[in-house]
N, CA and C of each residue as an Amber inpcrd file, in Angstrom:
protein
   291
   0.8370000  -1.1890000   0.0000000   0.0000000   0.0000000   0.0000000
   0.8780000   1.2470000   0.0000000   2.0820000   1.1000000   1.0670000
   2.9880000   1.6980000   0.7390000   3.4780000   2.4740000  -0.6260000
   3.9840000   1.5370000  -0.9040000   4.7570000   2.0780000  -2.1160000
   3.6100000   2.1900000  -3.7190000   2.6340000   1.5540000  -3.6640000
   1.8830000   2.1470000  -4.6660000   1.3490000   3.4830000  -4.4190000
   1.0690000   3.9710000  -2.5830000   0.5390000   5.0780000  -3.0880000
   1.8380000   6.3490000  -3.3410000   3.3740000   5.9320000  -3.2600000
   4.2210000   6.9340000  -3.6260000   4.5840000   6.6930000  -4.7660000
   4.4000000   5.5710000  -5.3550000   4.4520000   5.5080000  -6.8560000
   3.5600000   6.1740000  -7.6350000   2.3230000   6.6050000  -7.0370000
   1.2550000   7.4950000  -7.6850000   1.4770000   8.9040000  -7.3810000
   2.4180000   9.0670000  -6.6020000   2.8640000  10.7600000  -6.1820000
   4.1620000  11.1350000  -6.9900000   4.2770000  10.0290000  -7.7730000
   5.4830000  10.2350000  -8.5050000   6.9650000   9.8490000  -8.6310000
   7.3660000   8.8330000  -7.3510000   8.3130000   8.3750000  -7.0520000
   9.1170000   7.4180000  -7.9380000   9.7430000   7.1600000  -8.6200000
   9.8880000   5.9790000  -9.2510000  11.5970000   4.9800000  -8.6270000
  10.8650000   3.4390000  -8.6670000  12.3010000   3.0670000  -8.3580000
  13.5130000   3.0970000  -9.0200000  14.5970000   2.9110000  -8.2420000
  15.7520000   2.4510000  -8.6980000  16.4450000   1.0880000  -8.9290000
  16.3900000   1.1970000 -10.3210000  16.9930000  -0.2690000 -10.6670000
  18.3740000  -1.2850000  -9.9340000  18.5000000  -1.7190000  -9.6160000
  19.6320000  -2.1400000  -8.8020000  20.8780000  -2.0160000  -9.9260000
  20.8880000  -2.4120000 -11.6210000  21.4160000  -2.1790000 -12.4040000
  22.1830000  -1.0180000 -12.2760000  21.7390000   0.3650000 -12.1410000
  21.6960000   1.6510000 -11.9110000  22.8120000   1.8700000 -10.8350000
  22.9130000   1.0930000  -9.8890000  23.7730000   1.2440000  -8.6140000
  24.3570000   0.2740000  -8.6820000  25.9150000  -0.3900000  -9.5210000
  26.3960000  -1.5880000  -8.5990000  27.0560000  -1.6170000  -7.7120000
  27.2630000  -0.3780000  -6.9550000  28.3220000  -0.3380000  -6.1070000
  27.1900000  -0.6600000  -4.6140000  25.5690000  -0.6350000  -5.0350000
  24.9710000  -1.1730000  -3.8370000  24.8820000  -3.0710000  -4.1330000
  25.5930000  -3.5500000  -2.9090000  25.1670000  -5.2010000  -3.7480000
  23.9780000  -5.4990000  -2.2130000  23.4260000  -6.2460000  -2.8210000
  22.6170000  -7.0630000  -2.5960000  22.4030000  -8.4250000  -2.1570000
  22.5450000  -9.3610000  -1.2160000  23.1070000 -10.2890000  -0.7730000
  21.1520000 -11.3580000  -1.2560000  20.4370000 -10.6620000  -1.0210000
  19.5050000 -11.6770000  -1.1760000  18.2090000 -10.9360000  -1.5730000
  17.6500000 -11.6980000  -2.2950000  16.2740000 -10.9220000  -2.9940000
  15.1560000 -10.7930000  -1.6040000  15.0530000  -9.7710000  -1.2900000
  14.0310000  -9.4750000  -0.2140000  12.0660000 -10.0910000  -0.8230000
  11.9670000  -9.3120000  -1.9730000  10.6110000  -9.8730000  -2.1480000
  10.4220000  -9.7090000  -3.6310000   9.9600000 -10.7540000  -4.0450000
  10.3490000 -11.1740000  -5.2780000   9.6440000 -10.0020000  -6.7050000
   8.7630000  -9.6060000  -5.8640000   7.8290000  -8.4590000  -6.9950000
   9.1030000  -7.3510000  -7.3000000   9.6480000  -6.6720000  -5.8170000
  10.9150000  -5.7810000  -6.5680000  12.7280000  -6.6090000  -6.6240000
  12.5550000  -7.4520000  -7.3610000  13.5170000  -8.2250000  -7.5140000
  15.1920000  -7.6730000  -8.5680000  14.4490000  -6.4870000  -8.9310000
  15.5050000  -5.9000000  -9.9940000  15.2780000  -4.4620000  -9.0060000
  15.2850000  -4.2650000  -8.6830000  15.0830000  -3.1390000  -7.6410000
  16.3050000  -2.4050000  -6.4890000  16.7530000  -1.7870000  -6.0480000
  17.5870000  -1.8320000  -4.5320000  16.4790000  -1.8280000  -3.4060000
  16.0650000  -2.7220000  -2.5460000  15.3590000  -3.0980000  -1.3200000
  16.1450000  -3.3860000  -0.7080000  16.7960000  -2.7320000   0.6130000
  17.3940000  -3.0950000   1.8490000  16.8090000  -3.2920000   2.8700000
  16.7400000  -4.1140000   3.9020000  15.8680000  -3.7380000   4.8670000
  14.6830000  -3.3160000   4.8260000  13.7920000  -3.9480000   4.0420000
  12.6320000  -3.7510000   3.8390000  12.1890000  -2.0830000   2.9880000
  12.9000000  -1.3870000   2.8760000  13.3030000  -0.1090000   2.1190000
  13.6710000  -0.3450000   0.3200000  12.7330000   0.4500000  -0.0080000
  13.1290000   0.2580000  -1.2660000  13.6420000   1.8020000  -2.0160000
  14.7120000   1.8000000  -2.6370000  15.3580000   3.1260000  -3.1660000
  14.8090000   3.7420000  -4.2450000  14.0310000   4.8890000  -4.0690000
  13.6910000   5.8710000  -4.8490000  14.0740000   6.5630000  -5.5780000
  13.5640000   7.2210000  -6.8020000  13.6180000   8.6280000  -6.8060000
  12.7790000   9.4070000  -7.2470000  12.9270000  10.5750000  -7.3250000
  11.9860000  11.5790000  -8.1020000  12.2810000  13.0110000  -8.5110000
  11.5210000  13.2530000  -9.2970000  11.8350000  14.5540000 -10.2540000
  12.1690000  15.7190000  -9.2720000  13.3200000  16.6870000  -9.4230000
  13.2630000  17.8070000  -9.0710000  12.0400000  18.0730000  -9.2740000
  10.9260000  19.0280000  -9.8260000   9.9840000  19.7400000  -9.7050000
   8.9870000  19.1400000  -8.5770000   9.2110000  17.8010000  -8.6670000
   8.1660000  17.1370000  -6.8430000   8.8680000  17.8440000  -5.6980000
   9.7360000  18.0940000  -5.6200000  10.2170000  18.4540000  -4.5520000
  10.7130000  20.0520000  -4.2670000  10.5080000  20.5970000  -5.4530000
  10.3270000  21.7740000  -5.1900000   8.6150000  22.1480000  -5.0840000
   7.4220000  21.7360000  -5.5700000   6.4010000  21.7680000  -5.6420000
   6.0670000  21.2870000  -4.0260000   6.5880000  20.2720000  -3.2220000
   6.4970000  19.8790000  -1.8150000   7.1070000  21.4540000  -0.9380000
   8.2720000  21.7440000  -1.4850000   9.0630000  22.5100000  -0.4860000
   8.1830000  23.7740000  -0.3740000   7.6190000  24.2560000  -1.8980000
   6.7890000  25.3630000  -1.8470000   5.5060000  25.3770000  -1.0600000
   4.7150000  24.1400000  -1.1340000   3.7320000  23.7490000  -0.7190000
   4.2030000  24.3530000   1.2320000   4.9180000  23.4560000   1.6510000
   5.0280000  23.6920000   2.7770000   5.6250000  25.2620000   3.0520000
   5.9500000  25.7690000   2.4500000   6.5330000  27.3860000   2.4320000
   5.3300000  28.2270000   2.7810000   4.4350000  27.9140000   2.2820000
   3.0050000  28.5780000   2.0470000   2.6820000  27.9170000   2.9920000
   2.1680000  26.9960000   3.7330000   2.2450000  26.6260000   4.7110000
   1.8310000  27.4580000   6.2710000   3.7890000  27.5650000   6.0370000
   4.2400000  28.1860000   7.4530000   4.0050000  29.6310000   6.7700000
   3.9640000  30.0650000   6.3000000   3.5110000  31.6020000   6.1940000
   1.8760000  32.0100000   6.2930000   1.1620000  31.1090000   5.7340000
  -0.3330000  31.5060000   6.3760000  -0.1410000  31.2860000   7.8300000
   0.5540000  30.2700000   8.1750000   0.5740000  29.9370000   9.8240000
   0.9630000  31.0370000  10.3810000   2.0290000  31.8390000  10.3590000
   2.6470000  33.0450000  10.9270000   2.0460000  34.1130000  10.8850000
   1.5280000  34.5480000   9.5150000   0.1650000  35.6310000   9.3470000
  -0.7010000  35.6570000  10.2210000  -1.5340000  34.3580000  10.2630000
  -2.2050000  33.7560000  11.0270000  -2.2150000  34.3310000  12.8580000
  -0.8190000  33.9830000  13.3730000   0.0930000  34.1780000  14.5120000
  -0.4290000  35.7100000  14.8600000   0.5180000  36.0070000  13.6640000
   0.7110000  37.6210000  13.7510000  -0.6960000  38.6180000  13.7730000
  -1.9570000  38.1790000  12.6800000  -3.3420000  38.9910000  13.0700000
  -3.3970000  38.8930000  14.8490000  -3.0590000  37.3260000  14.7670000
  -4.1180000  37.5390000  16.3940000  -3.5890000  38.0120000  17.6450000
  -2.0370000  37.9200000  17.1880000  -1.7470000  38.8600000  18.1370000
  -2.0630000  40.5610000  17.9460000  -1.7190000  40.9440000  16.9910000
  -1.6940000  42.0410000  17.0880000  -3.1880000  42.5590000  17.1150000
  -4.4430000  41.7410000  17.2070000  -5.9630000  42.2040000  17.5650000
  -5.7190000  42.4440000  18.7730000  -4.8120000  42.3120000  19.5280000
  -4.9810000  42.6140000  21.0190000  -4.1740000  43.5550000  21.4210000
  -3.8930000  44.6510000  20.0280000  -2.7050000  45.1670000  20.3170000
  -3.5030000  46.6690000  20.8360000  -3.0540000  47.3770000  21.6850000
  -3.8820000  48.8520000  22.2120000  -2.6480000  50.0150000  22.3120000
  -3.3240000  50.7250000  21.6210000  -2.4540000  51.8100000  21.5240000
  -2.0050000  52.5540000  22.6570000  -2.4000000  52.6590000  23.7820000
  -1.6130000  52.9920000  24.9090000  -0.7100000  51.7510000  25.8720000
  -0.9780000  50.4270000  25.0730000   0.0910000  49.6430000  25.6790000
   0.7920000  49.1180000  24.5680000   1.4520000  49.3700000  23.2580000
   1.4530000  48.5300000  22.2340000   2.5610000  47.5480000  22.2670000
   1.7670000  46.7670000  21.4500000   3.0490000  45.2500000  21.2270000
   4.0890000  45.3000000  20.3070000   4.9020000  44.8720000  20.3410000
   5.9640000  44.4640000  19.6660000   5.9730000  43.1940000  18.9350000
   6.4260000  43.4260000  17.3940000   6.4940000  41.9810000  16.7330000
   7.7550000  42.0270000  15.7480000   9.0770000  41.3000000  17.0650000
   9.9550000  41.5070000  16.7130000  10.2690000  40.0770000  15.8900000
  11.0460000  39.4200000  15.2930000  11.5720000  38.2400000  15.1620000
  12.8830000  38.1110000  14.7660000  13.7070000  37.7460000  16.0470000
  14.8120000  38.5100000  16.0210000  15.5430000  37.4420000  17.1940000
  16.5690000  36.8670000  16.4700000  16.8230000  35.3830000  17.8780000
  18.5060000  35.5910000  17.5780000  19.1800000  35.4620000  18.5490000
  20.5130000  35.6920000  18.9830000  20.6330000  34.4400000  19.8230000
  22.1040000  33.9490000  19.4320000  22.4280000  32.3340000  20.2430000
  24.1350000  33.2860000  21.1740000  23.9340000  33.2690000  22.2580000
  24.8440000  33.7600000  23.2200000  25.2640000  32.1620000  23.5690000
  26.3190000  32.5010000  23.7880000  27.4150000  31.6970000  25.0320000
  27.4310000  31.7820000  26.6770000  27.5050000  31.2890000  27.4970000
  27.6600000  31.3250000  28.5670000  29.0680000  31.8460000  28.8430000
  29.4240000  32.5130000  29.9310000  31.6610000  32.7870000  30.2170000
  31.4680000  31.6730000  31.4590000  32.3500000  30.7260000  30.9680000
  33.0310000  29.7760000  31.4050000  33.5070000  30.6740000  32.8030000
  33.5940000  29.7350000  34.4130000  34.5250000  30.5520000  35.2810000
  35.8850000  29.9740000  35.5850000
């Protein structure tokens, strides 16, 4: 179920042909028999544009999420106390004694 439904997202395998520097000591399951399957893992790949189309996907994502963040805070924002919406992170050291 696995792997048909990432074969329908576009994934396609890798021939073991393709890699001989991966060997293979024993045919795991006989359907991907020309295949690389290690450990129950079978080696993929897929098109650049899937994975930029994923990366964007999730880009958009976290930016409605943050928008999101950012309206509701700032609905609570009052002009005689106002908020700050900085995003702004600094990694300090401790001094050793």
């Amino acid at each position: 179920m696995n792997v048909s439904s990432k074969l329908r997202e576009g994934w396609e395998p890798v021939r073991a042909e393709d890699h001989p520097e991966i060997t293979m000591v024993t045919v795991e399951n006989e359907r991907f028999k020309d295949n690389v399957v290690i450990g129950g893992l079978m080696l993929c790949k897929a098109p650049i544009e899937l994975s930029e189309e994923r990366n964007e996907h999730y880009e958009q994502q976290n930016d409605a999420q943050i928008h999101s963040v950012d309206n509701n805070l700032m609905r609570e924002n009052d002009p005689r106390m106002p908020l700050f919406n900085e995003r702004k992170t600094k990694v300090t050291f401790g001094k050793g004694t």
